[in-house]
ZAMARGU-4260 file (C-alpha; in steps of 0.2 Angstrom, whole numbers, plus 5000, padded with zeros to 4 digits):
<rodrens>
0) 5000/5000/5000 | 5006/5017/4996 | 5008/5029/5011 | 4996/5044/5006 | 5005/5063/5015
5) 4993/5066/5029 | 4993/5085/5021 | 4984/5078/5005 | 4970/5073/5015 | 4967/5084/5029
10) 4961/5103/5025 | 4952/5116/5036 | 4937/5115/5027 | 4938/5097/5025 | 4938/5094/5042
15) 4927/5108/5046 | 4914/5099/5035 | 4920/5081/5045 | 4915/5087/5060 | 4903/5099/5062
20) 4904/5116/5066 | 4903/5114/5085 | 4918/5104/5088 | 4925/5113/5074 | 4925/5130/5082
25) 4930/5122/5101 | 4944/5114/5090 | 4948/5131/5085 | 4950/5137/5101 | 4960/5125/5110
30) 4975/5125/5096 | 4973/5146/5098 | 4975/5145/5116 | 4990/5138/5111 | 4987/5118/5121
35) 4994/5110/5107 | 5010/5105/5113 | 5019/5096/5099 | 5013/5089/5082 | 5023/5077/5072
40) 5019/5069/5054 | 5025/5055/5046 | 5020/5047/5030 | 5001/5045/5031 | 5000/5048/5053
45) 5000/5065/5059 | 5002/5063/5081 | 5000/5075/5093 | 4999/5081/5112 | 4984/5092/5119
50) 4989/5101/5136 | 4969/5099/5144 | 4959/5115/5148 | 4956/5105/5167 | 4974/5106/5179
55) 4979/5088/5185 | 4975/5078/5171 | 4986/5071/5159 | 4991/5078/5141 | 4978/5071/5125
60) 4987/5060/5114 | 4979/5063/5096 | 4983/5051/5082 | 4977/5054/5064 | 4981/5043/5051
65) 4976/5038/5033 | 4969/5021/5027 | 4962/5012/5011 | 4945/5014/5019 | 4948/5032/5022
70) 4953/5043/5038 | 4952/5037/5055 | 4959/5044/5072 | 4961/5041/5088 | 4964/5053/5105
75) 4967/5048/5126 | 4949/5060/5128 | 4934/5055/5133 | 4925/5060/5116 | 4937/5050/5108
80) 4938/5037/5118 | 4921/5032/5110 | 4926/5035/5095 | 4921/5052/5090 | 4932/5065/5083
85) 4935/5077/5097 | 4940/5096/5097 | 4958/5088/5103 | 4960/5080/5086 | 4954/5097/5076
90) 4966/5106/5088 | 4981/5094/5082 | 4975/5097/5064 | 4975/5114/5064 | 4992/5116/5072
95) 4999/5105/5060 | 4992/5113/5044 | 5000/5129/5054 | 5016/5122/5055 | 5014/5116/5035
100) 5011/5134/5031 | 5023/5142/5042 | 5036/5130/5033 | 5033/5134/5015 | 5030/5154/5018
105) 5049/5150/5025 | 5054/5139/5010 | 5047/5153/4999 | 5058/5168/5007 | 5072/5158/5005
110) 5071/5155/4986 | 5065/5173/4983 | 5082/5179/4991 | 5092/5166/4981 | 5082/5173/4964
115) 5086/5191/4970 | 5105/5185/4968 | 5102/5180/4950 | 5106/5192/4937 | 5088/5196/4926
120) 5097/5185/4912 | 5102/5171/4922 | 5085/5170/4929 | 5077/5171/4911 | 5088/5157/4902
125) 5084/5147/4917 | 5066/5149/4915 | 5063/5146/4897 | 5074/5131/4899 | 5063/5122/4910
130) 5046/5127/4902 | 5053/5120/4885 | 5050/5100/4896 | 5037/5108/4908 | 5022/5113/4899
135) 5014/5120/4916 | 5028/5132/4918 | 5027/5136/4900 | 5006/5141/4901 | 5011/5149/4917
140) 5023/5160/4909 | 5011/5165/4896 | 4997/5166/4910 | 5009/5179/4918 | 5015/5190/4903
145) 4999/5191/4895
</rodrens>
């Protein structure tokens, strides 16, 4: 079985729709009150830890994971300890889909500072090189000059 990037399932309005608008917007909350405590993703599993709202109990562990048979999850709470997606789990999402965009705003700065280094002839050749074996970037030059 291929592992399918947890990111090409999992989208805020995706799961918004999942799960309904209640435990979306409690979801919401808890990852802005900043009680997600680490997020991890591997391959087709995205794993987190939930700091509680209550003092003395012990952190949430959210798992997400992707299947043949489609999405399934599973978190320490207990909403999801009967098997229901929980505002823990949308709280773990959420982080994570942060920390993808945070990444690739990153990754985006850093390429526009090594283009800036380029000379506007460099960065020309270079172009048109590519889009004569990508016809993506080829339309997308065109989309972009026309």
């Amino acid at each position: 079985m291929q592992t399918v990037p947890i990111t090409h399932v999992l989208h805020r309005d995706t799961l918004a729709m999942i799960v309904g608008g209640k435990t979306f917007a409690r979801g919401e909350e808890c990852f802005g009150e900043g009680r997600v405590l680490g997020v991890q993703s591997a391959g087709g599993e995205l794993a987190g830890i939930v700091k509680p709202a209550e003092t003395g109990r012990k952190p949430y562990e959210v798992r997400i994971w992707v299947r043949e048979d489609g999405l399934s999850f599973d978190c320490t709470c207990p909403i999801g300890n009967t098997r229901q997606i929980c505002k823990h789990t949308v709280a773990v999402t959420l982080a994570h889909l942060d920390q993808e965009r945070r990444r690739a705003e990153a990754e985006l700065s850093h390429l526009k500072e090594k283009l800036m280094d380029l000379s506007l002839r460099e960065l020309m050749e270079g172009l048109l090189s590519r889009a004569r074996t990508e016809p993506a970037l080829l339309a997308a030059l065109h989309e972009l000059t026309a």
